[in-house]
C-alpha positions as CSV (number, residue, x, y, z in Angstrom):
1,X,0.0,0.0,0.0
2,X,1.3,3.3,-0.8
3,X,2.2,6.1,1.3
4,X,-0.3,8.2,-0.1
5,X,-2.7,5.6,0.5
6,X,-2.1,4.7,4.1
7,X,-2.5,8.6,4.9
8,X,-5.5,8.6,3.1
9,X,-7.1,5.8,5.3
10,X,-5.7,7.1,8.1
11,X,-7.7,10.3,8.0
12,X,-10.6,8.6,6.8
13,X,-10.1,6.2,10.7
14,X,-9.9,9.8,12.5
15,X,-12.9,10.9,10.4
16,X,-14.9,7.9,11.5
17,X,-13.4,7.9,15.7
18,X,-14.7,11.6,15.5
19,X,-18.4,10.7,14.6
20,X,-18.4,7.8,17.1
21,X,-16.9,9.0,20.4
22,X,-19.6,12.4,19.4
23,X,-22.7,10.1,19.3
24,X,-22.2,9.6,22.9
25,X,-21.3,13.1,23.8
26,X,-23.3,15.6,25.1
27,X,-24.3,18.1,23.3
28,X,-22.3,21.2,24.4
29,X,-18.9,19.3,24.0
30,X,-17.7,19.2,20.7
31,X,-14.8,16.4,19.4
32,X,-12.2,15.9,17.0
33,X,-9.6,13.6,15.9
34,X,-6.7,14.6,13.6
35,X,-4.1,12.6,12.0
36,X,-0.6,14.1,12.7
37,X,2.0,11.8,10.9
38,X,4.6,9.2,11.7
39,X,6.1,9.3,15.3
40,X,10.1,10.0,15.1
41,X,12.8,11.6,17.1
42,X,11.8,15.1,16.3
43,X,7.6,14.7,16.0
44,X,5.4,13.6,13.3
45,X,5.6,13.9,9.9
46,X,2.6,13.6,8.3
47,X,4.4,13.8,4.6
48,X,6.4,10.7,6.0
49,X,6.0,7.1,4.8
50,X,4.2,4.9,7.1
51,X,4.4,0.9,7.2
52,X,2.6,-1.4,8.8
53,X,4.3,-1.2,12.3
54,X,4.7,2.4,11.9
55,X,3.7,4.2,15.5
56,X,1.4,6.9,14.1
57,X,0.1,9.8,16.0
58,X,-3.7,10.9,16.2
59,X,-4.9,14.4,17.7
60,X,-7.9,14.3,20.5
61,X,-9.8,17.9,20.7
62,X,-12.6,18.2,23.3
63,X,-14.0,21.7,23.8
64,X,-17.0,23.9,25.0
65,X,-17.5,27.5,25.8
66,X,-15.4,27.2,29.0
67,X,-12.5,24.5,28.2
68,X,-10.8,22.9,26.0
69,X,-8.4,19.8,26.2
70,X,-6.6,17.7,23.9
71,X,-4.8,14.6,24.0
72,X,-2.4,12.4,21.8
73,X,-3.0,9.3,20.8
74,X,-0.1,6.5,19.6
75,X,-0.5,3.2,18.0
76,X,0.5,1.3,15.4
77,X,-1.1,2.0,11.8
78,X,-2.0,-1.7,11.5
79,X,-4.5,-1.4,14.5
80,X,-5.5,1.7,13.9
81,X,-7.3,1.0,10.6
82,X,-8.1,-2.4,12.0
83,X,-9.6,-1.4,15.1
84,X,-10.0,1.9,15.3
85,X,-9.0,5.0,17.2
86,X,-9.8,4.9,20.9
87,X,-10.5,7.7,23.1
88,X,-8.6,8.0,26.3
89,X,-9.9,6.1,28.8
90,X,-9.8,9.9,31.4
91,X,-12.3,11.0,28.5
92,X,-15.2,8.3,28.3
93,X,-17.1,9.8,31.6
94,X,-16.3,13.3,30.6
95,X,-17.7,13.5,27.2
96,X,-21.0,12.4,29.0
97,X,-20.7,15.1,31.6
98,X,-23.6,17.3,31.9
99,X,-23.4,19.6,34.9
100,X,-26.1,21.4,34.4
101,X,-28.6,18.7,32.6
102,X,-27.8,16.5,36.1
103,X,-28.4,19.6,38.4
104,X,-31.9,20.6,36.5
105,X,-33.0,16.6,36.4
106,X,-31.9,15.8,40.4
107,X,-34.0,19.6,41.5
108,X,-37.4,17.9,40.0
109,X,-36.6,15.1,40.9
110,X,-36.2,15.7,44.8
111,X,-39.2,18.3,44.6
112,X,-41.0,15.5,43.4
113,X,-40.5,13.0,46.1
114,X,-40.0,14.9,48.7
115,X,-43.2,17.4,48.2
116,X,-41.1,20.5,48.6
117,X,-42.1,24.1,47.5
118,X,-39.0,25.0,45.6
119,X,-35.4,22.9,44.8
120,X,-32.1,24.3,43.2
121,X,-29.0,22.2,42.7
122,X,-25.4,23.0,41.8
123,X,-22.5,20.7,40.5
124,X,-19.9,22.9,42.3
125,X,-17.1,20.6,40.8
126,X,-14.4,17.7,42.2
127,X,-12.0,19.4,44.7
128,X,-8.7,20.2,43.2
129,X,-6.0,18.6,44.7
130,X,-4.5,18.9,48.1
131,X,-0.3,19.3,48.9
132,X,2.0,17.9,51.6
133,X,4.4,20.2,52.8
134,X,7.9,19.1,54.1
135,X,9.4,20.8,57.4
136,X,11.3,23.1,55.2
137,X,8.8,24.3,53.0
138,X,6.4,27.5,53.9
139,X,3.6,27.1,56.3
140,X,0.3,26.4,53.9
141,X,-2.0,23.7,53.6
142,X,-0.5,20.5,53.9
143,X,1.7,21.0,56.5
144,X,2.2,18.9,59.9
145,X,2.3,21.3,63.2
146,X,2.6,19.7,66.7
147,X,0.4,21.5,68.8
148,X,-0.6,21.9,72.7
149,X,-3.7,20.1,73.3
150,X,-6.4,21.8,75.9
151,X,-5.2,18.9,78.3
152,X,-1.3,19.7,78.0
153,X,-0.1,17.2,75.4
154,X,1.5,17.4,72.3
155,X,-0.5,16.3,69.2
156,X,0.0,16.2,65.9
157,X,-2.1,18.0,63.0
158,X,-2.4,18.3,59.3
159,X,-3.5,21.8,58.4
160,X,-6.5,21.7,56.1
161,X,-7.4,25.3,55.6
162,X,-6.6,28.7,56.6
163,X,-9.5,31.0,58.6
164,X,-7.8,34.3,59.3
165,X,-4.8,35.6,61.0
166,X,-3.2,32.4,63.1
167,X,-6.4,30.1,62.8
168,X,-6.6,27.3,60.6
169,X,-8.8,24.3,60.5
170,X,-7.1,21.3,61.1
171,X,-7.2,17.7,61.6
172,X,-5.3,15.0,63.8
173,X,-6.9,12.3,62.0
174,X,-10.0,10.1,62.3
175,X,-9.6,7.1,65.0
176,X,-11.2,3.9,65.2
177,X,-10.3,1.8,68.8
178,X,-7.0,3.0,69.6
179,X,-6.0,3.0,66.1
180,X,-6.7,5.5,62.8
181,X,-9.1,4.8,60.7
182,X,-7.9,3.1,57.2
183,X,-10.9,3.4,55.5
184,X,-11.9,6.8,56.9
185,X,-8.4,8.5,58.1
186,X,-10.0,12.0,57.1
187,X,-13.8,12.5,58.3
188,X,-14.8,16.0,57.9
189,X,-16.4,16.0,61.1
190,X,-13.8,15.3,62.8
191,X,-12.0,18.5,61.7
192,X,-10.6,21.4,64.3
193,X,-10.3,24.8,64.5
194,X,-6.6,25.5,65.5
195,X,-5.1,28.7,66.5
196,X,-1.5,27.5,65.8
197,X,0.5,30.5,67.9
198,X,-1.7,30.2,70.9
199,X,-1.3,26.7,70.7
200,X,2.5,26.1,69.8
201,X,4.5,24.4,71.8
202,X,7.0,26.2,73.9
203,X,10.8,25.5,73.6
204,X,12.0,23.2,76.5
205,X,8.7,22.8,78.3
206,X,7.9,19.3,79.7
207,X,5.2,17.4,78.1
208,X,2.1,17.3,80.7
209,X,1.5,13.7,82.1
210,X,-2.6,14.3,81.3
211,X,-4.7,11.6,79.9
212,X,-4.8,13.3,76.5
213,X,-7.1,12.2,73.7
214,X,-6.2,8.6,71.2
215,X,-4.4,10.8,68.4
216,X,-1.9,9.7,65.2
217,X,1.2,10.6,65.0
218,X,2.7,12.9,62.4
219,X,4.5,10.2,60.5
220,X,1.1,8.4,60.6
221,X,-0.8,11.3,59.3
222,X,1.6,11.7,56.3
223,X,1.1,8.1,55.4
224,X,-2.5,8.2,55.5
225,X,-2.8,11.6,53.7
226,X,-0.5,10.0,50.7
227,X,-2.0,6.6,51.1
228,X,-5.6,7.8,50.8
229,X,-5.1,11.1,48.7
230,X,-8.7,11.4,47.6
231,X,-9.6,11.5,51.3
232,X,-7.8,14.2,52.0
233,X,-8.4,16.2,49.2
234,X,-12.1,15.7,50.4
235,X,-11.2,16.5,53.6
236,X,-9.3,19.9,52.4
237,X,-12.4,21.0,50.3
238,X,-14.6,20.8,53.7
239,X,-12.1,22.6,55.7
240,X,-12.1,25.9,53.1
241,X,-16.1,26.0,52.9
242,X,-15.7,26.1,56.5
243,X,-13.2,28.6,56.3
244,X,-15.5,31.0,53.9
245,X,-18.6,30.0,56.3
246,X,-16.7,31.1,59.4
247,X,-15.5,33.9,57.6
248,X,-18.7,35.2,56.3
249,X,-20.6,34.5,59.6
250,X,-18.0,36.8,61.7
251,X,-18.1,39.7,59.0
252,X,-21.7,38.9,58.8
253,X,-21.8,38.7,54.9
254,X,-22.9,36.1,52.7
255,X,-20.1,33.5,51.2
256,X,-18.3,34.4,48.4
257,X,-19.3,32.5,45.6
258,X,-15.7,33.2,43.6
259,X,-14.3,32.0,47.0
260,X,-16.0,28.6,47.0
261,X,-15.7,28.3,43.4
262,X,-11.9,28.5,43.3
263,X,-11.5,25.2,45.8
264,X,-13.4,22.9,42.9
265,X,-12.4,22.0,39.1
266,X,-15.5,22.2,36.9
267,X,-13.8,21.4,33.8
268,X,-14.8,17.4,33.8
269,X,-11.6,16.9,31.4
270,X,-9.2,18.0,34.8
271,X,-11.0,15.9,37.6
272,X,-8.4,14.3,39.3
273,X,-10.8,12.7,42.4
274,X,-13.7,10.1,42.1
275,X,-15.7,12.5,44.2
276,X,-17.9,15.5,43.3
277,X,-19.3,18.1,45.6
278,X,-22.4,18.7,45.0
279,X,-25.0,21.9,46.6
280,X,-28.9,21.7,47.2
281,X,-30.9,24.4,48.5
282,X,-34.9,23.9,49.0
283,X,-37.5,25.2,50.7
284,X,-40.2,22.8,52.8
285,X,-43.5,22.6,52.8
286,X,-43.1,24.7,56.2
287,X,-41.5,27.4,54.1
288,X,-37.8,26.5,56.2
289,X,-35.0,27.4,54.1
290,X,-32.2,24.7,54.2
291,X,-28.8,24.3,52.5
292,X,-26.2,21.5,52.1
293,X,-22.9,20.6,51.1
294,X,-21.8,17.7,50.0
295,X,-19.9,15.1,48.1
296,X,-21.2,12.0,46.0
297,X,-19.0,9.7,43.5
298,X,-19.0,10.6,39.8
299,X,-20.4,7.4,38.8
300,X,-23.4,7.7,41.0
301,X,-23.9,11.4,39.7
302,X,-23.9,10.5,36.3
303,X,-26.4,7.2,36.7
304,X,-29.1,8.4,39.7
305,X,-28.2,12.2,39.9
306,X,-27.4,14.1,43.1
307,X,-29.2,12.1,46.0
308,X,-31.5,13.7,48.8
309,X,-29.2,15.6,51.2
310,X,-29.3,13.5,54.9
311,X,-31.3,17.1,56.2
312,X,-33.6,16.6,53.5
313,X,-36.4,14.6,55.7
314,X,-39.4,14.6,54.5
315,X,-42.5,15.3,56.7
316,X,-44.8,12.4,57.5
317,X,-47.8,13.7,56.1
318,X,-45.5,13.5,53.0
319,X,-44.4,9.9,52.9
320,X,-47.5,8.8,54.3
321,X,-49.4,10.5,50.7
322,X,-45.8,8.9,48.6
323,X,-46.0,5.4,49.6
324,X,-50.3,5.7,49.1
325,X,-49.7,7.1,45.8
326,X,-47.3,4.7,45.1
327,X,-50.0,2.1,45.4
328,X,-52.0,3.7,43.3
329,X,-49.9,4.5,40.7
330,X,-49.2,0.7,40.6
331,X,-52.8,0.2,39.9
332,X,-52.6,2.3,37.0
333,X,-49.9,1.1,35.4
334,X,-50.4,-2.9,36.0
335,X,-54.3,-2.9,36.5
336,X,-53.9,-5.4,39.7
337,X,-55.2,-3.5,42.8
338,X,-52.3,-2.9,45.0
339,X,-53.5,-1.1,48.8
340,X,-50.8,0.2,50.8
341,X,-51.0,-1.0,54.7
342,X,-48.1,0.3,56.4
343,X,-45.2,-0.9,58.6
344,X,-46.2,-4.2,60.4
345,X,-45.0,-4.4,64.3
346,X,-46.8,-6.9,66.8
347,X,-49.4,-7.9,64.7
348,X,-51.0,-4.8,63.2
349,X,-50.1,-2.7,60.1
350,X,-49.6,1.3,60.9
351,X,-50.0,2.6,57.7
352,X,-48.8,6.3,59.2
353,X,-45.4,7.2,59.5
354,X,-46.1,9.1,63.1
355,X,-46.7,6.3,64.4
356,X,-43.6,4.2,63.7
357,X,-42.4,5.3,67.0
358,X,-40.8,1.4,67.9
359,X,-38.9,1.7,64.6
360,X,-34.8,1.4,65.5
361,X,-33.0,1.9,62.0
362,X,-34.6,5.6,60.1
363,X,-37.9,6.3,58.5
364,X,-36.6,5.3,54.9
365,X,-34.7,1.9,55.7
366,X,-38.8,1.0,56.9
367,X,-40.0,-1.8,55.3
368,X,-43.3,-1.0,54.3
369,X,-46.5,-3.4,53.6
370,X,-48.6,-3.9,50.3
371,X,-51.1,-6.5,49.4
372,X,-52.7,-7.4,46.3
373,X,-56.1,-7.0,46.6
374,X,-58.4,-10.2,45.6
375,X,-55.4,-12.5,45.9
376,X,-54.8,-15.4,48.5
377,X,-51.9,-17.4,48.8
378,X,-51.0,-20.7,50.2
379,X,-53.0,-23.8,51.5
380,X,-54.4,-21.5,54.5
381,X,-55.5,-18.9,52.1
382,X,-53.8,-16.0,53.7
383,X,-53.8,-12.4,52.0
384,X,-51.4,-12.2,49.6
385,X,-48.6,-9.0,50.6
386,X,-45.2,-8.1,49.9
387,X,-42.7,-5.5,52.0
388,X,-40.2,-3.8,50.6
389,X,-37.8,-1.1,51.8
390,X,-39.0,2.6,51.7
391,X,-35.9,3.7,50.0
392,X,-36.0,1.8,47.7
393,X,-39.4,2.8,46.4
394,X,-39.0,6.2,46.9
395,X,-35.6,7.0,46.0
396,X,-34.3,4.0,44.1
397,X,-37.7,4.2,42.4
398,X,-38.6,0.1,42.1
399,X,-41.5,-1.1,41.3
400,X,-43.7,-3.1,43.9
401,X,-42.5,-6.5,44.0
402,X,-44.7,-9.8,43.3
403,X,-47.1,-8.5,40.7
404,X,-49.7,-11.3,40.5
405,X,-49.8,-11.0,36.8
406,X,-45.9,-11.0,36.3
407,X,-43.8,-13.9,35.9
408,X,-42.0,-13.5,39.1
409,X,-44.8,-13.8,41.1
410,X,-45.3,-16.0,43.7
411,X,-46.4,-19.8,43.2
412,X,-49.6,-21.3,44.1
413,X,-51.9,-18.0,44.2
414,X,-55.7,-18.5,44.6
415,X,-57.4,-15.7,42.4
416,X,-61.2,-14.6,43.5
417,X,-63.7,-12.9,41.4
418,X,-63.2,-9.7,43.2
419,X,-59.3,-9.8,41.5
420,X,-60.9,-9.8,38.4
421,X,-63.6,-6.5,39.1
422,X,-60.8,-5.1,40.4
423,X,-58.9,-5.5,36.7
424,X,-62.0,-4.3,35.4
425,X,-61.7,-0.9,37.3
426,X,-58.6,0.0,36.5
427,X,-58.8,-1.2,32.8
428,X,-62.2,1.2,32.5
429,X,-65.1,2.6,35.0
430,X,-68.2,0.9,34.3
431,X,-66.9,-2.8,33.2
432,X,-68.3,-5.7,35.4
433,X,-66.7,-9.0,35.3
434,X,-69.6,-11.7,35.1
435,X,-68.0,-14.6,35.8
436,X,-67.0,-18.0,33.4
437,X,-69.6,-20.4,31.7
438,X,-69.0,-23.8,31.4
439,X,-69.8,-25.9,28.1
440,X,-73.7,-27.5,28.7
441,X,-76.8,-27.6,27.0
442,X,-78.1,-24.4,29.0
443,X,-74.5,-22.6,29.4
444,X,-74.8,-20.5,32.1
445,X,-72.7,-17.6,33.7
446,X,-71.0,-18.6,37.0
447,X,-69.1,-15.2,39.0
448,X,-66.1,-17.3,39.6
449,X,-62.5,-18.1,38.3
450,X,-61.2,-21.1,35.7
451,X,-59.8,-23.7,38.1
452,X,-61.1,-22.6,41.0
453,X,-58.9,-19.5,40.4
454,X,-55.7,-21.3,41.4
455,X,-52.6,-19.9,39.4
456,X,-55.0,-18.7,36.7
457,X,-52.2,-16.2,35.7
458,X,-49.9,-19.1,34.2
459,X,-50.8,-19.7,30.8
460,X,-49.4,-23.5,31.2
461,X,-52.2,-24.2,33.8
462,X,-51.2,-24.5,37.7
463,X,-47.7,-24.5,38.6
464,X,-46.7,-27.7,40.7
């Protein structure tokens, strides 16, 4: 094959990458591929001759209003006209991010379920990263002070954020037994507000023999904060909205938005952490304003959108009209009458959550009742009901399990004539179900079910 040729059909394999990779791409980033020649000691020469095993060079542009980035791409010619040019792997989720699309979608969506008056979200971005500072480097972020604890000892902590003047917020790290954490070394919670003059250490003056608090030491804190650098960097993003909330509460202002906005990247192309913050304001039925903060993987932003802040609780007037609508909407959509009963405890069903006072775990980890109305099941007849978790009806948004009519119901299900009214109902208003009629001389209409209405459902006849 010609030189000419392969550059040709290289183009035409850039061409074709282009359209692909933009298929899946949202709308407000645009993509290109460009072939830039044969790899060699000083570049590419596109005029070059290319072989088979010549390492060729492709050109990745991804761009919007507010970034741009581009990568290069090597590989062989061979594979590239056999298989194609491949996006970098950093690129696939970013191409598909829509900040704005999954802040609109998540606001309904939490208005919805939660029966608020008024929702806003905000992708504020995926915390840029965080530095460790050696002994002889300047005092910043990053850096590991030993400092006089309130009972006399000496701990160690990581600054995470400076307030104003001498006071930072800091952290010692988060312990578990006597030991730190490894899977959470950095909870935000457990972050301090530090005034590191007040409470440095004096030159020559014996450590206090206290009980002091179960701390880490500084070598540990390094470790951890290298070891789990998505932790801290989470951690650091906390400690400066603090900052600008402390800030803004003592010079009684409102926060800065170009403050906050400077701790997060927003350009999806330049995330470096797994984690995105993410901000929801909404106002209740009460008319209370709230506010929240927080952080939620990219993965789960991008597949169920930003999730209902913990201070987000709905009222139980609300869930109590969510979980009966949910019933009903199953009607609708299935036509098997579906009744909501409530959360079961010592015999009864309390259908309101007010009354779910003996419940240990939280409202939405409930499981919650529902039976299928004209149903029995089993030799001793017993109403046929299902319970699932609230959460995942409400915020997962699963259907209600064992439709009678689905193929996953439950075996050996007695259906009664009321089942079939019921069907009626939901199909039209005004359609009666009459019954069956058997083959005679005189057929007549009997208001009652094929097979005694045993697994009627299963078009093979009764299951065994």
């Amino acid at each position: 094959m010609s030189s000419r040729t392969w550059g040709d059909r290289l183009r035409t394999v850039a061409a074709t990458a282009t359209r692909r990779e933009q298929a899946v791409a949202t709308s407000n980033v645009k993509l290109s591929c460009a072939y830039l020649g044969v790899k060699s000691d000083t570049g590419y020469g596109a005029a070059a001759r290319v072989r088979k095993k010549s390492t060729v060079a492709f050109n990745w542009v991804a761009s919007n209003p507010n970034f741009e980035a581009r990568a290069i791409v090597e590989l062989d010619a061979n594979n590239a006209c056999d298989r194609g040019i491949k996006i970098p792997e950093s690129w696939k989720s970013a191409i598909r991010f829509d900040a704005e699309k999954i802040a609109s979608d998540s606001a309904d969506k939490l208005k919805r379920q939660h029966q608020l008056d008024s929702c806003e979200c905000s992708v504020l971005g995926c915390p840029k990263p965080a530095p460790l500072r050696s002994i002889e480097q300047p005092l910043g972020v990053g850096s590991c002070l030993a400092l006089q604890h309130r009972s006399g000892a000496r701990l160690s902590y990581l600054l995470a954020a400076h307030v104003y003047d001498d006071i930072w917020y800091a952290h010692r790290g988060s312990m578990r037994d006597v030991e730190m954490d490894d899977d959470a070394p950095f909870r935000p919670r457990d972050l301090k507000l530090v005034d590191i003059l007040r409470d440095a250490l004096e030159p020559g003056e014996p450590l206090s023999k206290r009980r002091c608090p179960v701390h880490a030491r500084a070598p540990e804190l390094r470790e951890a904060a290298r070891r789990r650098r998505e932790d801290w960097e989470l951690c650091c993003a906390y400690a400066a909205i603090k900052a600008e909330e402390t800030r803004a509460a003592q010079q009684r202002r409102d926060m800065d938005p170009s403050i906050v906005a400077s701790i997060f990247e927003r350009n999806p192309f330049g995330f470096t952490n797994s984690n995105l913050f993410v901000r929801c304001k909404w106002v209740s039925q009460d008319g209370e304003q709230k506010m929240e903060t927080f952080h939620v993987s990219l993965r789960a932003l991008m597949t169920r959108g930003v999730p209902a802040p913990e201070s987000m609780a709905i009222s139980d007037m609300a869930l109590l009209r969510r979980l009966q609508e949910v019933a009903i909407d199953e009607t609708n959509r299935t036509k098997c009458k579906c009744k909501y009963l409530g959360v079961k405890h010592g015999g009864r069903y309390y259908p309101h959550p007010k009354d779910w006072v003996f419940l240990i775990e939280s409202r939405t980890h409930a499981r919650v009742h529902f039976e299928w109305e004209g149903v029995r099941q089993g030799s001793d007849g017993e109403p046929y009901r299902v319970d699932m978790r609230c959460n995942n009806i409400l915020h997962l948004g699963r259907n209600i399990k064992g439709n009678p009519l689905s193929r996953v119901c439950a075996s050996n299900l007695i259906f009664h004539p009321e089942f079939a009214q019921g069907v009626a109902d939901a199909v039209r208003a005004g359609i009666v179900f009459k019954g069956i009629a058997y083959e005679s001389e005189r057929p007549e209409i009997v208001p009652e079910l094929p097979l005694g209405g045993r697994d009627v459902q299963d078009e093979d006849g009764p299951r065994k």
